[in-house]
PDB file of N, CA, C and O in Angstrom:
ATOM      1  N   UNK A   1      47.116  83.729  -4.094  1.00  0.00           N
ATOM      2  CA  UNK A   1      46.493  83.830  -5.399  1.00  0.00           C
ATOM      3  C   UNK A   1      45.391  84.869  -5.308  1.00  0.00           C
ATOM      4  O   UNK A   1      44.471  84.753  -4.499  1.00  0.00           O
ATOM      5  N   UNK A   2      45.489  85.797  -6.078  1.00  0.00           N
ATOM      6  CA  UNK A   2      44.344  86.966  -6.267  1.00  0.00           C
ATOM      7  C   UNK A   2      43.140  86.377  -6.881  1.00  0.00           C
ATOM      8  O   UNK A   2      43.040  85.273  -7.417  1.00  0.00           O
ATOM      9  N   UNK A   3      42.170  87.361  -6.707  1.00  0.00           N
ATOM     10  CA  UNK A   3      40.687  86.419  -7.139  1.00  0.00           C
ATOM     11  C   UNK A   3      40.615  86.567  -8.552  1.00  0.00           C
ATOM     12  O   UNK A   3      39.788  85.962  -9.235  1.00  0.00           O
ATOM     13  N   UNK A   4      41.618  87.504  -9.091  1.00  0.00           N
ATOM     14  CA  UNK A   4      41.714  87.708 -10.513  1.00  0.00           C
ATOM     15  C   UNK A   4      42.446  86.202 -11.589  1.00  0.00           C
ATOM     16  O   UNK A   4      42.137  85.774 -12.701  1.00  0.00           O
ATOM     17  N   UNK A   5      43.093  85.942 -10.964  1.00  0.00           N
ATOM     18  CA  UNK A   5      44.038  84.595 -11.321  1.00  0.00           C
ATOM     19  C   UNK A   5      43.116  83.341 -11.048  1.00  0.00           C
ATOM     20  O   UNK A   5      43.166  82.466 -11.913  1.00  0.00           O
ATOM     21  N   UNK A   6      42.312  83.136 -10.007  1.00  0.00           N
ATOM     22  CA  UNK A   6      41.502  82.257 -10.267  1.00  0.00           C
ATOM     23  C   UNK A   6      40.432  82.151 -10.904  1.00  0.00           C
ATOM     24  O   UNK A   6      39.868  81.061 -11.001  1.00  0.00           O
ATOM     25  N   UNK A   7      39.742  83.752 -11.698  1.00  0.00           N
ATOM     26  CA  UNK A   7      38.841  83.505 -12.003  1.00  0.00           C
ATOM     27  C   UNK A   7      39.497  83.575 -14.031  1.00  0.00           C
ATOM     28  O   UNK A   7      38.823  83.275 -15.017  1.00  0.00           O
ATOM     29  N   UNK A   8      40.676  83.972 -14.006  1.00  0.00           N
ATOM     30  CA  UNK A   8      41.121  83.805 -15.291  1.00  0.00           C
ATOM     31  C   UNK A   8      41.221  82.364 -15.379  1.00  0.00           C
ATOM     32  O   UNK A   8      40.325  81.955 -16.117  1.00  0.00           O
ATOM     33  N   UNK A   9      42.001  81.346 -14.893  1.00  0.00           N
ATOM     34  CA  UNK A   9      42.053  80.401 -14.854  1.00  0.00           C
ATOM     35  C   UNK A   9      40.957  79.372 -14.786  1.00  0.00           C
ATOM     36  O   UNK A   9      40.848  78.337 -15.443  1.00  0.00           O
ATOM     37  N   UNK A  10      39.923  80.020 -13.570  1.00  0.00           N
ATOM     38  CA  UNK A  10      38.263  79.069 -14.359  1.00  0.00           C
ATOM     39  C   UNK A  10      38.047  79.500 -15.487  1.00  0.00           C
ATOM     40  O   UNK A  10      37.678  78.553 -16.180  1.00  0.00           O
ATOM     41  N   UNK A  11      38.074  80.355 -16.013  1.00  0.00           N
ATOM     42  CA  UNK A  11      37.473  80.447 -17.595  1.00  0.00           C
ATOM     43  C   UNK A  11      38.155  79.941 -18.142  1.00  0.00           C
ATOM     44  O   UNK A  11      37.587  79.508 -19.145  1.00  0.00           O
ATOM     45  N   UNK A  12      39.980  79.465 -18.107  1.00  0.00           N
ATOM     46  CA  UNK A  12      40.163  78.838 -19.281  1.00  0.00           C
ATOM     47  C   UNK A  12      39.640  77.624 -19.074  1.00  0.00           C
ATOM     48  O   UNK A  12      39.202  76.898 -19.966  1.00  0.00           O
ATOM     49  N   UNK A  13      39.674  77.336 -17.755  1.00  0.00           N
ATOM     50  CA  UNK A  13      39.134  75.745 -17.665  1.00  0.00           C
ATOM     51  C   UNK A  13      37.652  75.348 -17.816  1.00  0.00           C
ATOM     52  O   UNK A  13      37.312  74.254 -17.364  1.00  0.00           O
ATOM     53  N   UNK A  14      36.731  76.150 -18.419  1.00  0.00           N
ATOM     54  CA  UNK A  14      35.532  76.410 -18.261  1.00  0.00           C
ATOM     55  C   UNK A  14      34.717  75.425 -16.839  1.00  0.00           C
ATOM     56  O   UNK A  14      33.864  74.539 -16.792  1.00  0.00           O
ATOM     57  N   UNK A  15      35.516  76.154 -15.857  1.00  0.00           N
ATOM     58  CA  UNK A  15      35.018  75.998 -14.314  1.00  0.00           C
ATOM     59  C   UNK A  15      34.596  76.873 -13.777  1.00  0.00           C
ATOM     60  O   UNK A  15      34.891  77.989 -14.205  1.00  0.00           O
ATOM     61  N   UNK A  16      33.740  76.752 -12.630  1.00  0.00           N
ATOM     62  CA  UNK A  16      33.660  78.339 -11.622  1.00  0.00           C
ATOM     63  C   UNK A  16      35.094  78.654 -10.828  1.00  0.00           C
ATOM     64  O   UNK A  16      35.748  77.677 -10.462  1.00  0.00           O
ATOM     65  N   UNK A  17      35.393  79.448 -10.665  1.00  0.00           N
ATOM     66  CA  UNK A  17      36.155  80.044 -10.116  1.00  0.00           C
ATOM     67  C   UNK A  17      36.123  79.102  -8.501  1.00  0.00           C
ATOM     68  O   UNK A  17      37.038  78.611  -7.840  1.00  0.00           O
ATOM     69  N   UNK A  18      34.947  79.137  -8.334  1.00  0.00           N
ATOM     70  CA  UNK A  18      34.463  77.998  -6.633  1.00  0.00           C
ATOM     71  C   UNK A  18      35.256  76.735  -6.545  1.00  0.00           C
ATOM     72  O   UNK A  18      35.627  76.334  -5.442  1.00  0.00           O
ATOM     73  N   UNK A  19      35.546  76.063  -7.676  1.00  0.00           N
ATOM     74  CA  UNK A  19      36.229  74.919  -7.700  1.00  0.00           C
ATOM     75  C   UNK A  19      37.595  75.008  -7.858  1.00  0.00           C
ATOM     76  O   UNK A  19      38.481  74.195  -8.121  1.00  0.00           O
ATOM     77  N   UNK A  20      37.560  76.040  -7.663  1.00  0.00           N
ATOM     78  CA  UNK A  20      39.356  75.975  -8.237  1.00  0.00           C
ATOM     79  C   UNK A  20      40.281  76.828  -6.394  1.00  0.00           C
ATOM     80  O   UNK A  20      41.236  77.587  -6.227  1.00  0.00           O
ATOM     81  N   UNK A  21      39.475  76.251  -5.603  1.00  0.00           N
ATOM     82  CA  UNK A  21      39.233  77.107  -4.244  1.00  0.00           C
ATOM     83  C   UNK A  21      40.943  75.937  -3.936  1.00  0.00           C
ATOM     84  O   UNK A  21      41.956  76.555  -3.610  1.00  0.00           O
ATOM     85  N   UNK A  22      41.028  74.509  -4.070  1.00  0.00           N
ATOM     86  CA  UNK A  22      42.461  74.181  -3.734  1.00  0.00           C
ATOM     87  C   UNK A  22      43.921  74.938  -4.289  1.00  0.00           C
ATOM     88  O   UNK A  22      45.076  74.899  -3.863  1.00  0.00           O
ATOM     89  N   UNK A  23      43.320  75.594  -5.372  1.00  0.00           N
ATOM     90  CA  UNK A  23      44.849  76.273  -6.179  1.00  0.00           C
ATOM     91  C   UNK A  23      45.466  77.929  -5.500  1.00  0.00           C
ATOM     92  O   UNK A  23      46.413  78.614  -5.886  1.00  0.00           O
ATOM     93  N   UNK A  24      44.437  78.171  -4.321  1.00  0.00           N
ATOM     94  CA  UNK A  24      44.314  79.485  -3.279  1.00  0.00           C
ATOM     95  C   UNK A  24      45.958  79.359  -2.987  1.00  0.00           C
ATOM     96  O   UNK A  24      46.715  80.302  -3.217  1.00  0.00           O
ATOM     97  N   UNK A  25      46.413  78.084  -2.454  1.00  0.00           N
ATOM     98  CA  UNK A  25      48.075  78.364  -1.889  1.00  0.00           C
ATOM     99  C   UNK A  25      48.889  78.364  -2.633  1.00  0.00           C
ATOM    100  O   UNK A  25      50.039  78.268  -2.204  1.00  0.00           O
ATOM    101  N   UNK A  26      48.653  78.473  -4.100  1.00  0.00           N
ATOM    102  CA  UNK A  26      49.759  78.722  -5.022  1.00  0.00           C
ATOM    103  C   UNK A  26      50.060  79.709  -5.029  1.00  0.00           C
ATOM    104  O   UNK A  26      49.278  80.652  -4.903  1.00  0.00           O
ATOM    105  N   UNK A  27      52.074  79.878  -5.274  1.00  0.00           N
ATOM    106  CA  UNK A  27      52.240  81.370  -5.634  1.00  0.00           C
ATOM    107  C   UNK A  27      51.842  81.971  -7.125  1.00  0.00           C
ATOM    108  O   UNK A  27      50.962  81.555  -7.878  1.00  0.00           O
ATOM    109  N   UNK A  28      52.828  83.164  -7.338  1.00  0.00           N
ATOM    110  CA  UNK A  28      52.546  83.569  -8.666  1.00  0.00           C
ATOM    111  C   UNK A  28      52.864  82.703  -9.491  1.00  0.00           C
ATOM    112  O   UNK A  28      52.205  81.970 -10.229  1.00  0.00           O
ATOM    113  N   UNK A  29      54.390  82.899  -9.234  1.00  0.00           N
ATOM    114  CA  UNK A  29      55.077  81.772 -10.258  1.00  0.00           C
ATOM    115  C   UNK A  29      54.334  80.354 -10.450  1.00  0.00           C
ATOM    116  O   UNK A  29      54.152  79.822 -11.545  1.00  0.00           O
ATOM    117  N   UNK A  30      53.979  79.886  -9.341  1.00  0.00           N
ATOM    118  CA  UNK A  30      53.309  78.284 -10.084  1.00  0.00           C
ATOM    119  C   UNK A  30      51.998  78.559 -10.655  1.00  0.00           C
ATOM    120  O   UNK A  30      51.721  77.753 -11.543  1.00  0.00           O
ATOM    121  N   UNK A  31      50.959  79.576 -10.399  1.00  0.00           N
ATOM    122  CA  UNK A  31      49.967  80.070 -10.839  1.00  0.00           C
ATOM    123  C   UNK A  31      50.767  80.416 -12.712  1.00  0.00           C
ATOM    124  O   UNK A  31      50.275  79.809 -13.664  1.00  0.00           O
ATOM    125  N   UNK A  32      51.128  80.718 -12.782  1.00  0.00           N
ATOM    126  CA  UNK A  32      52.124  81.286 -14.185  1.00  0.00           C
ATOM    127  C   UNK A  32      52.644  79.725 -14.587  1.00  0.00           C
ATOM    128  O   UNK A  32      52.885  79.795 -15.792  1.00  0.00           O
ATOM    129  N   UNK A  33      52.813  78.897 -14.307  1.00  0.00           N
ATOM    130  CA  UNK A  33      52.972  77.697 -14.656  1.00  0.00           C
ATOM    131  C   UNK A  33      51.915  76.903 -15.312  1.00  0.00           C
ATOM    132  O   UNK A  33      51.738  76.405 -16.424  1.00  0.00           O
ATOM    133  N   UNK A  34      51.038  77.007 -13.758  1.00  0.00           N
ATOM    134  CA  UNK A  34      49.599  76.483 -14.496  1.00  0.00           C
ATOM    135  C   UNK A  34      48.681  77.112 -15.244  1.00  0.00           C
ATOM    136  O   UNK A  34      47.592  76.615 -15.532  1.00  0.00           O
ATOM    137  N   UNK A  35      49.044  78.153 -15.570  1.00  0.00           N
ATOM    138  CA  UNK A  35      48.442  78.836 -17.157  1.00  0.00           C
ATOM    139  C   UNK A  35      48.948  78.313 -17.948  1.00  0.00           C
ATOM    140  O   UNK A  35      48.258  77.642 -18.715  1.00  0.00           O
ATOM    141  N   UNK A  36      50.323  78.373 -18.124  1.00  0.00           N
ATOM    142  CA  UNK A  36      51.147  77.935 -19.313  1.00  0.00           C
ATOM    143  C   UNK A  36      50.787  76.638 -19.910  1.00  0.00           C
ATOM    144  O   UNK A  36      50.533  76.435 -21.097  1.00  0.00           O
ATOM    145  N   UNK A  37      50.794  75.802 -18.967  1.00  0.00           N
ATOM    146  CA  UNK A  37      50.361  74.238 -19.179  1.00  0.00           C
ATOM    147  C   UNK A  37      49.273  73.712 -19.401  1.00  0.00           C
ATOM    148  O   UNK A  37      49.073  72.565 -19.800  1.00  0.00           O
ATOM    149  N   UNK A  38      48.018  75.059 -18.991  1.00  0.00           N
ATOM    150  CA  UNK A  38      46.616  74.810 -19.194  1.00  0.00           C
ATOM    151  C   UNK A  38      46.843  75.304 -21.304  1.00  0.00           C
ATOM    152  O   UNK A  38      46.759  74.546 -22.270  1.00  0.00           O
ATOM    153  N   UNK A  39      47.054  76.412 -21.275  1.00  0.00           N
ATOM    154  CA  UNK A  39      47.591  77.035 -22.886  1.00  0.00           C
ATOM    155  C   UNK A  39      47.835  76.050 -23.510  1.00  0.00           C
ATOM    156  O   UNK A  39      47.026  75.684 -24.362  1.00  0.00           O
ATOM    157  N   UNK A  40      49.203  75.210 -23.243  1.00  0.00           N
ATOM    158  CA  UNK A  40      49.675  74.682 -24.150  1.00  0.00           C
ATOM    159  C   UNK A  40      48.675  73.018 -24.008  1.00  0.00           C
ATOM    160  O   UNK A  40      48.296  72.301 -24.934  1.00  0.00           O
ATOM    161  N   UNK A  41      48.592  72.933 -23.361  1.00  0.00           N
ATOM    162  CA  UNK A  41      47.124  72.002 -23.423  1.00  0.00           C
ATOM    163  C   UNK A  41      46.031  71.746 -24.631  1.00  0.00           C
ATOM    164  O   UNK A  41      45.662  70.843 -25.382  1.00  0.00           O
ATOM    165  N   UNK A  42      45.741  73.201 -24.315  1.00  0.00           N
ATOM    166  CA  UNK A  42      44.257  73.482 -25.093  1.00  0.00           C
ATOM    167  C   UNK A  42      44.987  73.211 -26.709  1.00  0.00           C
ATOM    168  O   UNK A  42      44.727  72.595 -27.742  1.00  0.00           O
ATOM    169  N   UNK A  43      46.220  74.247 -26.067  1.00  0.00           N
ATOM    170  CA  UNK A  43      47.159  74.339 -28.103  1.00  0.00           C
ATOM    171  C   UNK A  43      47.281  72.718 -28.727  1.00  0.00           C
ATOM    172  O   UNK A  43      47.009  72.450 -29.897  1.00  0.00           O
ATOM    173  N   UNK A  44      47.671  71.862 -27.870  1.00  0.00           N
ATOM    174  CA  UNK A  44      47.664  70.607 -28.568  1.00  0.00           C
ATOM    175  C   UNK A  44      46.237  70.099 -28.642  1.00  0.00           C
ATOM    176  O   UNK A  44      46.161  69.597 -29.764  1.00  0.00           O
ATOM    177  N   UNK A  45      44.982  69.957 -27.991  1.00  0.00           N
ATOM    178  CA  UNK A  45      44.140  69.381 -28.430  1.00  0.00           C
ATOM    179  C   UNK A  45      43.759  70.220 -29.767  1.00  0.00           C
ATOM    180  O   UNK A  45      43.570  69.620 -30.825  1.00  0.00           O
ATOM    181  N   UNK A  46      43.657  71.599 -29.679  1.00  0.00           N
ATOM    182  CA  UNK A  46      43.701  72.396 -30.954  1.00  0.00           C
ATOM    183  C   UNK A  46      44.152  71.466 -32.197  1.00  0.00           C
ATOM    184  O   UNK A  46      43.429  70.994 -33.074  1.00  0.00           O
ATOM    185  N   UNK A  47      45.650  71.326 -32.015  1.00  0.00           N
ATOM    186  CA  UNK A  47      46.227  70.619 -33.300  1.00  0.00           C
ATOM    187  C   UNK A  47      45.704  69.106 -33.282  1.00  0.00           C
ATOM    188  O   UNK A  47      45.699  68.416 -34.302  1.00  0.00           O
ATOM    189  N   UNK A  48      45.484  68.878 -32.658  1.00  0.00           N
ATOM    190  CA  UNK A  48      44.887  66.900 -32.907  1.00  0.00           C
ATOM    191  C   UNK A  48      42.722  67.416 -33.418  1.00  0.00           C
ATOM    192  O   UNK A  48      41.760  66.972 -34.044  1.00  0.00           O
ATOM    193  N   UNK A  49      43.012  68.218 -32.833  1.00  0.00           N
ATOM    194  CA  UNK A  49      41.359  68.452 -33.599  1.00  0.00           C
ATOM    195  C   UNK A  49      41.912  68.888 -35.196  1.00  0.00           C
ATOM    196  O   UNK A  49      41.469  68.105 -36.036  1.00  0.00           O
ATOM    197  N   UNK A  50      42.495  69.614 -35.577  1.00  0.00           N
ATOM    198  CA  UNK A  50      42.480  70.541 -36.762  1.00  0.00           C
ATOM    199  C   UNK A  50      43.180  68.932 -37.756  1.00  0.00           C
ATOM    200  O   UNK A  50      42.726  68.549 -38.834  1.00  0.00           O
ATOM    201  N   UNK A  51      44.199  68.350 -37.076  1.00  0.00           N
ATOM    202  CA  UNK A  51      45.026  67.407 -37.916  1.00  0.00           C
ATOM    203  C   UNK A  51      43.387  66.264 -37.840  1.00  0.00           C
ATOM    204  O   UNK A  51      42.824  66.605 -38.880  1.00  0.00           O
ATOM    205  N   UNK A  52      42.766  65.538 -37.384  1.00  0.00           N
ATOM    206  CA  UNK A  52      41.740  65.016 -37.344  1.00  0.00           C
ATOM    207  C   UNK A  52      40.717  65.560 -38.603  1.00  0.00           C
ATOM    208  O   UNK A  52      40.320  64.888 -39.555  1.00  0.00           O
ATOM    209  N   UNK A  53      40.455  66.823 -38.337  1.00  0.00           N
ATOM    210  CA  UNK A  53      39.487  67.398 -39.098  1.00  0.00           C
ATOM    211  C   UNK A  53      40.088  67.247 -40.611  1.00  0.00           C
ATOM    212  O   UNK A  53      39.532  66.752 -41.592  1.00  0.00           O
ATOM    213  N   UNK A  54      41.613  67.920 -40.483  1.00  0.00           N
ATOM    214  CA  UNK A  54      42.063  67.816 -42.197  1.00  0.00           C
ATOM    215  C   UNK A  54      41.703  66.354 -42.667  1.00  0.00           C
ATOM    216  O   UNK A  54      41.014  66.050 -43.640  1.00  0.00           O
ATOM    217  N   UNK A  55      42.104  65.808 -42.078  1.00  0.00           N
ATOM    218  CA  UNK A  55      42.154  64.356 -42.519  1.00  0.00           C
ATOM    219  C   UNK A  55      41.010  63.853 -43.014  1.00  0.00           C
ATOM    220  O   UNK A  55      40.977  63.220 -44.069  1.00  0.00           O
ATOM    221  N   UNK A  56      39.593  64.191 -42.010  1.00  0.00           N
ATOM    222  CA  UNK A  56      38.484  63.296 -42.329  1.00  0.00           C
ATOM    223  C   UNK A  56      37.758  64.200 -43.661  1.00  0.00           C
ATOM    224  O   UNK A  56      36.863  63.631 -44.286  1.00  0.00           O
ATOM    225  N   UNK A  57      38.224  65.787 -44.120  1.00  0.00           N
ATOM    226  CA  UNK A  57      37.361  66.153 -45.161  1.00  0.00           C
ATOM    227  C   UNK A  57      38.660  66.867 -46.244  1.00  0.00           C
ATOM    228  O   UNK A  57      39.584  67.657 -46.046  1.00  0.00           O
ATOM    229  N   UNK A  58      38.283  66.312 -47.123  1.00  0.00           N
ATOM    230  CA  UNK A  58      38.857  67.233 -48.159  1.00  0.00           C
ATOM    231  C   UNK A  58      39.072  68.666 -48.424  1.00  0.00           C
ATOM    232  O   UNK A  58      37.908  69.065 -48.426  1.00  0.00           O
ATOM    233  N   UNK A  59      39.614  69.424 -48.589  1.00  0.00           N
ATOM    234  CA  UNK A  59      39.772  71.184 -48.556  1.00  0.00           C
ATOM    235  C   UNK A  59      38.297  72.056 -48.990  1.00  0.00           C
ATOM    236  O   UNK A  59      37.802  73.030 -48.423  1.00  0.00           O
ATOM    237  N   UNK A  60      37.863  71.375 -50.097  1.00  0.00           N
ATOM    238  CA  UNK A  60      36.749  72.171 -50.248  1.00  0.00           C
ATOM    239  C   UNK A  60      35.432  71.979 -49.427  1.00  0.00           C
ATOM    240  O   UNK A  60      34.787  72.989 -49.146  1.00  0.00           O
ATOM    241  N   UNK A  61      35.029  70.861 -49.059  1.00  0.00           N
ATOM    242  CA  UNK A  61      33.977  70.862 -48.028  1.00  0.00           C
ATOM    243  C   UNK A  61      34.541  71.644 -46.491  1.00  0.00           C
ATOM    244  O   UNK A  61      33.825  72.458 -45.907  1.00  0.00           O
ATOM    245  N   UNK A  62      35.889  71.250 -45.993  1.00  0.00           N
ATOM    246  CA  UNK A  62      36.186  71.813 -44.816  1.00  0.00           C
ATOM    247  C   UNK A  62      36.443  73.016 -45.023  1.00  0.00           C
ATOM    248  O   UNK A  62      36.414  73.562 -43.921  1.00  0.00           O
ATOM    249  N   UNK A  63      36.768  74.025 -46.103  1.00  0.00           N
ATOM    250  CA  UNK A  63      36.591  75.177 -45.930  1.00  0.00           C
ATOM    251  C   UNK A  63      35.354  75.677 -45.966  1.00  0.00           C
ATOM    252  O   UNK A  63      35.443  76.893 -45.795  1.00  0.00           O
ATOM    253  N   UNK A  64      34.367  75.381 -46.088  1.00  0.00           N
ATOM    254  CA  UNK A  64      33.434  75.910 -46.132  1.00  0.00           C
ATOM    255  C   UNK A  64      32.124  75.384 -44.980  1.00  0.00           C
ATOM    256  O   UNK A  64      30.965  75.784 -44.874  1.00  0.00           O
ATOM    257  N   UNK A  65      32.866  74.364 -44.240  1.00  0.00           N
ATOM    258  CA  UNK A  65      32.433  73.676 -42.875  1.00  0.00           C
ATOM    259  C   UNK A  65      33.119  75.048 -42.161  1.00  0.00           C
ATOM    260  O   UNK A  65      32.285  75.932 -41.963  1.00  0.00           O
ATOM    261  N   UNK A  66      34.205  75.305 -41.831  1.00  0.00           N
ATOM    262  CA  UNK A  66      35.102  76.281 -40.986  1.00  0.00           C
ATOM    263  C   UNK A  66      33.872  77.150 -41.364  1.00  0.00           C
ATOM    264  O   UNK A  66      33.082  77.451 -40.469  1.00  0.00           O
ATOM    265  N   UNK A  67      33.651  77.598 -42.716  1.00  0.00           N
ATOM    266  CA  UNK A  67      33.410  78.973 -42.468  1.00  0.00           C
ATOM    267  C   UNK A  67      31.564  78.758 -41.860  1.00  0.00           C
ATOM    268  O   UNK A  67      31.009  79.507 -41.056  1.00  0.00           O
ATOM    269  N   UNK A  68      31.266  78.173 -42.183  1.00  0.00           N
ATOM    270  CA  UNK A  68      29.685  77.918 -41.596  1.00  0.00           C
ATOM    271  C   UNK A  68      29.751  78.015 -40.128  1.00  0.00           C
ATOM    272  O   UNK A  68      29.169  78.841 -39.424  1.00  0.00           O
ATOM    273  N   UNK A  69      30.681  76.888 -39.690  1.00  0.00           N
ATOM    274  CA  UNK A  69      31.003  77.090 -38.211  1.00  0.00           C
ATOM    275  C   UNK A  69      31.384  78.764 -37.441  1.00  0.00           C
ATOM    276  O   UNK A  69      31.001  78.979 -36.291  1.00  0.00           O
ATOM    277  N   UNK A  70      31.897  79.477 -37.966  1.00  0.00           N
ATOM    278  CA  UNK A  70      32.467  80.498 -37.867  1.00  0.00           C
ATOM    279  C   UNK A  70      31.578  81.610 -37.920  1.00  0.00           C
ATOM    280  O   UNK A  70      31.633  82.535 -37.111  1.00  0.00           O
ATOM    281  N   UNK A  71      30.415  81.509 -39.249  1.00  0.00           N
ATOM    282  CA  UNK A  71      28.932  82.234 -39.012  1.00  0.00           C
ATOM    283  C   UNK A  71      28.627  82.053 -37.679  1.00  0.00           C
ATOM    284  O   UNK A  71      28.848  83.010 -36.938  1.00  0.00           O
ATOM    285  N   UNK A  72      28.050  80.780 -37.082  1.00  0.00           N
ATOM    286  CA  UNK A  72      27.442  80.435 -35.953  1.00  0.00           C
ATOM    287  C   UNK A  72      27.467  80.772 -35.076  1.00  0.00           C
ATOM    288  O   UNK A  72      26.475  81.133 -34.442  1.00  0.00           O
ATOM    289  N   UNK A  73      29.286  80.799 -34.464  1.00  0.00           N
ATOM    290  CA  UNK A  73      30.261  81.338 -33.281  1.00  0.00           C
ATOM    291  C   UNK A  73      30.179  82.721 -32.997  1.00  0.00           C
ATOM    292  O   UNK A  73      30.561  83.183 -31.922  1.00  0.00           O
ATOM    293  N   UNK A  74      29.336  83.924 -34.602  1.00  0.00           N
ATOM    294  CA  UNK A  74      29.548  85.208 -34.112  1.00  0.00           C
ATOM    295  C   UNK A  74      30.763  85.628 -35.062  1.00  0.00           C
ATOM    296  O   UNK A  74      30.905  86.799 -35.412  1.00  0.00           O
ATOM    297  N   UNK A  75      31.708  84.521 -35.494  1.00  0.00           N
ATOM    298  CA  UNK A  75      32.881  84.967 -35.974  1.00  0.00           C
ATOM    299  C   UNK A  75      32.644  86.170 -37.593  1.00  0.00           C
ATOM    300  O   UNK A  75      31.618  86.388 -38.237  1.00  0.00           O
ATOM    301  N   UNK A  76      34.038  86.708 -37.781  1.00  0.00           N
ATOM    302  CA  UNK A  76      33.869  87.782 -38.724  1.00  0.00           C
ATOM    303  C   UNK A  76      33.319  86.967 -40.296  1.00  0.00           C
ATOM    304  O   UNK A  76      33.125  87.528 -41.375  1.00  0.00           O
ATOM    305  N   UNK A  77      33.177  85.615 -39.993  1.00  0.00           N
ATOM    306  CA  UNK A  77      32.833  85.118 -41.644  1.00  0.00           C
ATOM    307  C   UNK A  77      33.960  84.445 -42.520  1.00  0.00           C
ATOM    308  O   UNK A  77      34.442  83.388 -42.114  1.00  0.00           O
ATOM    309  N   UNK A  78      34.280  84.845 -43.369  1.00  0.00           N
ATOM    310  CA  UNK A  78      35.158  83.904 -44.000  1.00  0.00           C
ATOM    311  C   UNK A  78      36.722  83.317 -43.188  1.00  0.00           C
ATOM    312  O   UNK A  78      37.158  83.747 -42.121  1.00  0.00           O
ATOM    313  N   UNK A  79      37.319  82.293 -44.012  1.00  0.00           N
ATOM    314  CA  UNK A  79      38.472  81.902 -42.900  1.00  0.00           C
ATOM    315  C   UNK A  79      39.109  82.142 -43.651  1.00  0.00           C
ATOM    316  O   UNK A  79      39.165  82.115 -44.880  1.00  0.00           O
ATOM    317  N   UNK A  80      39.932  82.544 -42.440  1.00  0.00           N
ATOM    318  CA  UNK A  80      41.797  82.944 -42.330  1.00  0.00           C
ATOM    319  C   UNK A  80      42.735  81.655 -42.778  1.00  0.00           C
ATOM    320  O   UNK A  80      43.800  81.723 -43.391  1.00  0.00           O
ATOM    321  N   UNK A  81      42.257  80.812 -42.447  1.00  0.00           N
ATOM    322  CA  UNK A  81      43.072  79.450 -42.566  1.00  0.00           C
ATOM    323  C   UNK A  81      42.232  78.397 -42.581  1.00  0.00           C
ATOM    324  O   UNK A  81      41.153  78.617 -42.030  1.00  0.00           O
ATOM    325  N   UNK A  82      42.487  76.612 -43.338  1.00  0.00           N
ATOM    326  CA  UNK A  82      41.977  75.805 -42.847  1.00  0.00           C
ATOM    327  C   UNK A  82      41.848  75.156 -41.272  1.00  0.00           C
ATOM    328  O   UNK A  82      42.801  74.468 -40.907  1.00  0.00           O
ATOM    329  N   UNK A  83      41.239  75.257 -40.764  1.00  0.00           N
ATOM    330  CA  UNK A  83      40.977  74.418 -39.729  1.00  0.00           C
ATOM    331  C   UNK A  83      41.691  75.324 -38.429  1.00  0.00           C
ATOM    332  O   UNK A  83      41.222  75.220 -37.296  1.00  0.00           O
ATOM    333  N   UNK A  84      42.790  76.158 -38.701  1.00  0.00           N
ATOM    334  CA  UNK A  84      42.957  77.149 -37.576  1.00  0.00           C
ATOM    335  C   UNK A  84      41.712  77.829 -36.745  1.00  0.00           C
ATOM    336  O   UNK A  84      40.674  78.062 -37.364  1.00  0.00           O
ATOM    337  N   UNK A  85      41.786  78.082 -35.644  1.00  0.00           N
ATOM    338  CA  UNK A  85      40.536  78.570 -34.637  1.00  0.00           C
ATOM    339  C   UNK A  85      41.436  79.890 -34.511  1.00  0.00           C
ATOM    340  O   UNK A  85      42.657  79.956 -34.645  1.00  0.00           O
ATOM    341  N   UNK A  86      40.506  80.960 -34.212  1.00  0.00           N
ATOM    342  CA  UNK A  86      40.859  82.043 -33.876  1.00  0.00           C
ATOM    343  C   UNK A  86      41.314  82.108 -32.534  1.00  0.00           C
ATOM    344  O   UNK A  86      41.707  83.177 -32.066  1.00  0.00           O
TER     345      UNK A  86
END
């Protein structure tokens, strides 16, 4: 494993790169696995947050929660979608 792959992989996991010192004997391919599975991870808590969020506010307060949130983050300002994250 290159130091590039572990340190992509601590950031998705918001870890140091130091802790992730057991995943050194992976090859590419399972390194390419455990991205995929870290991705599709994040993608489903994504959708159980966004399906959560629709649920607990009505369209007009949560669009305009998104977009407040979205000021905060730095983001470009108004939203693209309900409850989608960039």
């Amino acid at each position: 494993m290159r130091a590039s792959d572990s340190d992509q992989l601590a950031a998705k996991l918001g870890r140091p790169a130091a802790s992730l010192s057991a995943l050194r004997t992976l090859t590419a391919e399972q390194i390419g696995q455990v991205s995929d599975a870290i991705d599709e991870a994040a993608a489903m808590r994504r959708r159980a947050i966004d399906g959560a969020f629709r649920a607990a506010l009505p369209p007009l307060p949560r669009r305009l929660l998104v977009f407040v949130l979205r000021l905060a983050e730095g983001g470009a300002g108004a939203p693209t979608g309900e409850g989608r994250t960039s």
